[in-house]
Short mmCIF file of the C-alpha atoms (twelve columns), coordinates in Angstrom:
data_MODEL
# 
_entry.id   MODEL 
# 
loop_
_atom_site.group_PDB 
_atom_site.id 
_atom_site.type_symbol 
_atom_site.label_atom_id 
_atom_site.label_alt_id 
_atom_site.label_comp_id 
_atom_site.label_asym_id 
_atom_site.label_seq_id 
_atom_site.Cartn_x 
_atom_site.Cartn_y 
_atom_site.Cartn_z 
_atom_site.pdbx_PDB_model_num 
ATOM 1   C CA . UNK A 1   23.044  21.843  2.561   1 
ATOM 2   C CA . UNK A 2   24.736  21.491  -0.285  1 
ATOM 3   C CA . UNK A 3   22.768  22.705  -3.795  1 
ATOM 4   C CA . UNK A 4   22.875  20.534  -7.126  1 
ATOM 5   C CA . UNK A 5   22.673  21.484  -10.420 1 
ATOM 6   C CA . UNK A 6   19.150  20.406  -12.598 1 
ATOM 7   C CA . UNK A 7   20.325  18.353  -15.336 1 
ATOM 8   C CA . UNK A 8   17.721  20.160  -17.820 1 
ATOM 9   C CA . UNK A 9   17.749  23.429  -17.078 1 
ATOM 10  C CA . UNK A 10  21.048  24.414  -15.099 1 
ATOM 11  C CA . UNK A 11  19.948  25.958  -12.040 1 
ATOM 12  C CA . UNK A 12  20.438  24.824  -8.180  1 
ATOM 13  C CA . UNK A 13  17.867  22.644  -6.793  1 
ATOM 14  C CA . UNK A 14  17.776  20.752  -3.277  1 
ATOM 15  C CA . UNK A 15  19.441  17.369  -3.822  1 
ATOM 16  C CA . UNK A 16  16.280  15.844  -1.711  1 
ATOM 17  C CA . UNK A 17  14.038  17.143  -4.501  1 
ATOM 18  C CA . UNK A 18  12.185  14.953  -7.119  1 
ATOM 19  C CA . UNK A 19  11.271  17.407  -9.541  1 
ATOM 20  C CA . UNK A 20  13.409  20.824  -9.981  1 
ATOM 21  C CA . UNK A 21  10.830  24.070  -9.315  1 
ATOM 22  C CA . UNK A 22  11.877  25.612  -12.201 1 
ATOM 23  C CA . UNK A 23  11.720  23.573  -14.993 1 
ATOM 24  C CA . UNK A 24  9.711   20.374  -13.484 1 
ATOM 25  C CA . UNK A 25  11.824  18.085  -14.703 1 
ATOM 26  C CA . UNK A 26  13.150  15.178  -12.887 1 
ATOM 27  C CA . UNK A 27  15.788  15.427  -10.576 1 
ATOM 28  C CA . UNK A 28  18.394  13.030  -11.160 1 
ATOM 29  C CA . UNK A 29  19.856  11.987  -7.634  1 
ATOM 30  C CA . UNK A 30  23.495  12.527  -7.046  1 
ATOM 31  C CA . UNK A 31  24.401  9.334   -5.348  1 
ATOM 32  C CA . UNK A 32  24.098  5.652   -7.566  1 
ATOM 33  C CA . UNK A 33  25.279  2.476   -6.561  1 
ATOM 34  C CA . UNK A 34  27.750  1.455   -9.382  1 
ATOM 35  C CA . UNK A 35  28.181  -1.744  -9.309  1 
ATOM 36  C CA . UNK A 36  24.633  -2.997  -7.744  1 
ATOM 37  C CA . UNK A 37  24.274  -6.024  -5.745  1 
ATOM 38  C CA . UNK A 38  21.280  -8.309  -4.316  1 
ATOM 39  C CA . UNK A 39  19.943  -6.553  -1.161  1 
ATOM 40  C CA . UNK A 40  18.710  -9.924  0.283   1 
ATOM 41  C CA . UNK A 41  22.233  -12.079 -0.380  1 
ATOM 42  C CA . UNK A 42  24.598  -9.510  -1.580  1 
ATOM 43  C CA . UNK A 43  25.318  -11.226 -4.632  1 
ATOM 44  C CA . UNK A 44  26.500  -9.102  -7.830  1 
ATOM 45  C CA . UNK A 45  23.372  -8.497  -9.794  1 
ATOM 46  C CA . UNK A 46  23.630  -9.984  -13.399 1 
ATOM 47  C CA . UNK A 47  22.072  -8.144  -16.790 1 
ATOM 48  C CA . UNK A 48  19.817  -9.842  -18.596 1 
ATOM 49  C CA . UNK A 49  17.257  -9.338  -21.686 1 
ATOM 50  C CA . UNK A 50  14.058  -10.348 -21.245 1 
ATOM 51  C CA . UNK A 51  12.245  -9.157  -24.543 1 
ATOM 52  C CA . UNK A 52  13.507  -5.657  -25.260 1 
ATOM 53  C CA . UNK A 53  14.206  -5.302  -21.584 1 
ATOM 54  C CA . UNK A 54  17.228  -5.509  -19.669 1 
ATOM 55  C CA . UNK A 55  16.884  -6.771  -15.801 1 
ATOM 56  C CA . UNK A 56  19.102  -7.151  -13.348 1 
ATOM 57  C CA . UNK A 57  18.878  -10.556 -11.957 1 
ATOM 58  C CA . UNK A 58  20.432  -12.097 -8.784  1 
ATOM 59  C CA . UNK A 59  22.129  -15.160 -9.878  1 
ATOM 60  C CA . UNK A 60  21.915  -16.268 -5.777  1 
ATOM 61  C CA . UNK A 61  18.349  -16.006 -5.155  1 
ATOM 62  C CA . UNK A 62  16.891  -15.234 -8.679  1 
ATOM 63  C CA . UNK A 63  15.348  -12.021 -7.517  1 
ATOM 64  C CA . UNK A 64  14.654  -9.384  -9.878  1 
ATOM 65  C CA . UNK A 65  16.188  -5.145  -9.747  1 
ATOM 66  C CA . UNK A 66  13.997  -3.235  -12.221 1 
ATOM 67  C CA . UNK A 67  13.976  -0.046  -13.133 1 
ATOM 68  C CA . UNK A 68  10.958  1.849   -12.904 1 
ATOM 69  C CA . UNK A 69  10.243  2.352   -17.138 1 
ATOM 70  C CA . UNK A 70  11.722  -1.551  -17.711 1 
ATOM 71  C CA . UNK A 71  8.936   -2.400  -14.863 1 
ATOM 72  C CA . UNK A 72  6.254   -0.724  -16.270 1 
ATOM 73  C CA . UNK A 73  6.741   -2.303  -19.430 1 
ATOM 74  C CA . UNK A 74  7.070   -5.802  -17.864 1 
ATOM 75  C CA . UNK A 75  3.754   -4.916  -16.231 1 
ATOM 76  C CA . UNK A 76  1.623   -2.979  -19.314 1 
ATOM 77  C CA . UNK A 77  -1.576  -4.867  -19.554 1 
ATOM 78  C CA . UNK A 78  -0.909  -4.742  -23.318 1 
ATOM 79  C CA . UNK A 79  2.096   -6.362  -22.879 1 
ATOM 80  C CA . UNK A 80  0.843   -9.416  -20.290 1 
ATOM 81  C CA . UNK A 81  -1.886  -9.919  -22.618 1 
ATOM 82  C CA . UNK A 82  0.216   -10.469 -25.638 1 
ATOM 83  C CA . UNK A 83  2.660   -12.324 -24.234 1 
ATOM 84  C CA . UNK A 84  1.250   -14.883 -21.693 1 
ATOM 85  C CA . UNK A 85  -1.883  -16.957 -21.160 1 
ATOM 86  C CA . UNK A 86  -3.749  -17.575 -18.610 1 
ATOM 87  C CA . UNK A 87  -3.773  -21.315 -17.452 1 
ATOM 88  C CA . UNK A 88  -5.445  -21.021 -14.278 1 
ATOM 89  C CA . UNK A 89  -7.926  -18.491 -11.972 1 
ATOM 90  C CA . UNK A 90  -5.529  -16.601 -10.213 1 
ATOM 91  C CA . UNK A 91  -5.008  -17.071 -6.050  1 
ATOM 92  C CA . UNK A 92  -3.940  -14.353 -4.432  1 
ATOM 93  C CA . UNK A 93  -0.642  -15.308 -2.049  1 
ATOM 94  C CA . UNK A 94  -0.662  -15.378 1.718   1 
ATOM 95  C CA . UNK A 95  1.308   -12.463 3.177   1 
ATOM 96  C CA . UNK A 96  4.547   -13.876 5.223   1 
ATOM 97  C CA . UNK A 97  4.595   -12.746 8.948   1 
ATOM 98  C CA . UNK A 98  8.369   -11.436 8.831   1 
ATOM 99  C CA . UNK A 99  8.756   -7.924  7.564   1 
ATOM 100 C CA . UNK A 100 12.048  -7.305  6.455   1 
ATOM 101 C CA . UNK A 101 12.694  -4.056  4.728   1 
ATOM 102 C CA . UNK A 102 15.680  -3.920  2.037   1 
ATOM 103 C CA . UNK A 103 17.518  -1.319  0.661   1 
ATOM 104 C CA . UNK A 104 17.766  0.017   -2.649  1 
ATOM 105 C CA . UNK A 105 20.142  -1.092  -5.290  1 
ATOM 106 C CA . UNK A 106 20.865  2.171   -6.789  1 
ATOM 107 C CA . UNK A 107 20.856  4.395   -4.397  1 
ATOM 108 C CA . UNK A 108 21.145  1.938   -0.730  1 
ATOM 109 C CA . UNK A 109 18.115  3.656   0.978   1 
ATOM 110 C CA . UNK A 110 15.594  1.675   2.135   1 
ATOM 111 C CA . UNK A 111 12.630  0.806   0.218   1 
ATOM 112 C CA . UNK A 112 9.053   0.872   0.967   1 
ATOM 113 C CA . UNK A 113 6.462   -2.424  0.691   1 
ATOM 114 C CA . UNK A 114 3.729   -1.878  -1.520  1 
ATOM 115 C CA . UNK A 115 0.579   -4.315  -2.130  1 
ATOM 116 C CA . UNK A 116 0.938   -4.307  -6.188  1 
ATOM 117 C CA . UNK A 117 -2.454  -3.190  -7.392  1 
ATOM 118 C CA . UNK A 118 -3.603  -2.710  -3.413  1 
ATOM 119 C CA . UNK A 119 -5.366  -6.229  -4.175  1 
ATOM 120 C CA . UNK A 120 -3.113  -8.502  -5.567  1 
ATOM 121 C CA . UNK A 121 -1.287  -10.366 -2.189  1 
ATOM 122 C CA . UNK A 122 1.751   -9.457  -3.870  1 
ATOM 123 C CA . UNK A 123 4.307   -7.134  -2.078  1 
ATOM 124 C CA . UNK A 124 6.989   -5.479  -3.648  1 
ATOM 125 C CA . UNK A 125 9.719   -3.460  -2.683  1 
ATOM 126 C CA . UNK A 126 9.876   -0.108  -4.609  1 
ATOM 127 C CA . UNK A 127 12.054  2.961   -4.250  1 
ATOM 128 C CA . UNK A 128 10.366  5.740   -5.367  1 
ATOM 129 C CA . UNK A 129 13.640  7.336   -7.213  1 
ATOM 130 C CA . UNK A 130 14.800  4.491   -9.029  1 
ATOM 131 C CA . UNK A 131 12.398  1.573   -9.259  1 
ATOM 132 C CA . UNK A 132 11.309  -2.285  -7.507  1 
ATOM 133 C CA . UNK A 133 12.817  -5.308  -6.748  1 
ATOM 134 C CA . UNK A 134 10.835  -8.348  -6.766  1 
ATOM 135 C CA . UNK A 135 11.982  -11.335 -4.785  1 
ATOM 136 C CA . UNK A 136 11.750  -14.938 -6.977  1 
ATOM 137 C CA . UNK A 137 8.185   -15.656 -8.272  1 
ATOM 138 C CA . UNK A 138 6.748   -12.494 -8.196  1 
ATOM 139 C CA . UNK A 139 7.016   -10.830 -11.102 1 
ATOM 140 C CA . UNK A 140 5.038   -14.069 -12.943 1 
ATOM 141 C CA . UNK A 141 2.133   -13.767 -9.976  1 
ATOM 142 C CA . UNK A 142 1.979   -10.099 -11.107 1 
ATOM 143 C CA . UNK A 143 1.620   -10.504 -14.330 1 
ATOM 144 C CA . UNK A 144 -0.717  -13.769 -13.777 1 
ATOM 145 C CA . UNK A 145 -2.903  -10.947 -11.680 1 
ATOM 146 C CA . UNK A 146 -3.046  -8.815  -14.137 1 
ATOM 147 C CA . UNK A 147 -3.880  -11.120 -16.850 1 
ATOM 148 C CA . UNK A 148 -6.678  -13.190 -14.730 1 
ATOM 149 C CA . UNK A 149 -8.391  -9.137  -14.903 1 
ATOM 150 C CA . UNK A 150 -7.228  -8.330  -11.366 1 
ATOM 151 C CA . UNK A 151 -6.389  -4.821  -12.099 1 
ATOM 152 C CA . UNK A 152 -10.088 -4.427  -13.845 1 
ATOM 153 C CA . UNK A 153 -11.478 -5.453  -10.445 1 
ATOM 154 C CA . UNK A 154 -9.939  -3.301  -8.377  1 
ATOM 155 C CA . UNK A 155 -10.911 -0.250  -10.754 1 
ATOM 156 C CA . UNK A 156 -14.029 -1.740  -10.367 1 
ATOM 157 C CA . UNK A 157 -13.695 -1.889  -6.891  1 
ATOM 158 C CA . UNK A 158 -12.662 1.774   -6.646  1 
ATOM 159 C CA . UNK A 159 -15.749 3.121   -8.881  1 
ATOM 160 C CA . UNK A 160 -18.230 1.124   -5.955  1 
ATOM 161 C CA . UNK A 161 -16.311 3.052   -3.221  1 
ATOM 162 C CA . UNK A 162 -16.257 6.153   -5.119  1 
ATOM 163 C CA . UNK A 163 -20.187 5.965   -5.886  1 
ATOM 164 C CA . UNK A 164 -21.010 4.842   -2.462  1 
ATOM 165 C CA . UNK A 165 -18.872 8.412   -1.672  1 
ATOM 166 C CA . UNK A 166 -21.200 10.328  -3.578  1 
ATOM 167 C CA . UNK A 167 -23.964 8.374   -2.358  1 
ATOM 168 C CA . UNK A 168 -23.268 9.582   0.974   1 
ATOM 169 C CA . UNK A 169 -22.275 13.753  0.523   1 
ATOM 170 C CA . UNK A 170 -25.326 13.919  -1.139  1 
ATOM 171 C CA . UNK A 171 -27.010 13.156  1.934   1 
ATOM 172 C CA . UNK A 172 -25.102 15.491  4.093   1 
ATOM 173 C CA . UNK A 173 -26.179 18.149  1.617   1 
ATOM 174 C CA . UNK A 174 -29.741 17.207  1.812   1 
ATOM 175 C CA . UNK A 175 -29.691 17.424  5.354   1 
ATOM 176 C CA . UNK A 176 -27.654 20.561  5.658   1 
ATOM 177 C CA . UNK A 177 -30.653 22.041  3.115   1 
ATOM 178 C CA . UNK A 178 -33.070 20.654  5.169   1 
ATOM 179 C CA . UNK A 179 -31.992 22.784  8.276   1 
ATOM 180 C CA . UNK A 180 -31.405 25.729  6.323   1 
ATOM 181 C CA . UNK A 181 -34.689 26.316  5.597   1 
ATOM 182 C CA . UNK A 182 -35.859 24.674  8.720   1 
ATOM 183 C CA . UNK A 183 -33.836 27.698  10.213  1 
ATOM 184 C CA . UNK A 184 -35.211 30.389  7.805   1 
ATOM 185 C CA . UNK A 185 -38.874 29.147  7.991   1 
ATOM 186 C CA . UNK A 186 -38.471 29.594  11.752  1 
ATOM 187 C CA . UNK A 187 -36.542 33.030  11.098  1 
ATOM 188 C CA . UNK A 188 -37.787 35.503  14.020  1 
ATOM 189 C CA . UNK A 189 -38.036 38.789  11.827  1 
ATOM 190 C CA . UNK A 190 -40.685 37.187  9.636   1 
ATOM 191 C CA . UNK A 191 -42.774 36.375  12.807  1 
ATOM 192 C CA . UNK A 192 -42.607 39.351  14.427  1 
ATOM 193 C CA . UNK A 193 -42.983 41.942  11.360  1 
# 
């Protein structure tokens, strides 16, 4: 296999790494897509500002190539809650029955689905080197989630499970104390000395 060099410190790292051992920084992977088309029509992807963003927008099918900082910014609660408003409770989506897996515009592997916010209804396609597309629609139903509080409920959500968690191991360690000293009260030495 053949070694690359870490673009922060120098040294040879294993091109399937995301992080060099040395250093920890990120890995920058050798092989890009230059000029990046639509993986569901194979149109070429158009630039566009949205804010102080640039997004790479499919002028086909209006889907959306983002990369992974200009999608967390499009996504920042601070920045859904300052720039929309919410007109409406938000529904989450029915999921389609055709799973079609697409690859990546930078680097042509293919991407992973992810549930945004593991409650939201909303899949996305994400690569985990360079970042998500999002098919027409979805990047406003994401943001409408997040606005309506969607990713405050399922931190709520998580606390529950996480208490209920706790709720439970502490329990098991009652019980396990209970038969510890069930076995020690009924220890044989005591009895017989």
């Amino acid at each position: 296999m053949e070694l690359i060099s870490c673009t922060h410190c120098g040294k040879q790292v294993n091109p399937t790494s995301m992080y060099c051992p040395f250093c920890g920084g990120r890995v920058q992977s050798g092989q890009t897509i230059d000029n990046p088309a639509c993986p569901r029509c194979g149109t070429a992807l158009d630039c566009k500002k949205q804010g102080e963003v640039e997004i790479d927008q499919c002028p086909g099918c209006s889907g959306l190539w983002l990369d992974r900082g200009e999608f967390n910014v499009l996504t920042a609660e601070s920045t859904v809650y300052r720039e929309e408003k919410l007109s409406e409770e938000y529904a989450r989506p029915g999921i389609s029955g055709k799973i079609e897996y697409i690859p990546c515009v930078r680097c042509g592997k293919l991407m992973i689905h992810k549930n945004y916010g593991r409650i939201s209804g909303v899949i996305i396609d994400e690569c985990a080197n360079h970042g998500v597309w999002l098919d027409s629609g979805e990047l406003q139903k994401i943001r409408h989630f997040i606005l309506d509080g969607g990713l405050e409920k399922e931190q709520f959500r998580e606390i529950e499970q996480n208490r209920q968690e706790l709720r439970d191991l502490a329990q098991q360690v009652d019980d396990v104390a209970f038969s510890h000293k069930l076995i020690h009260y009924w220890n044989w030495k005591r009895w017989f000395f």
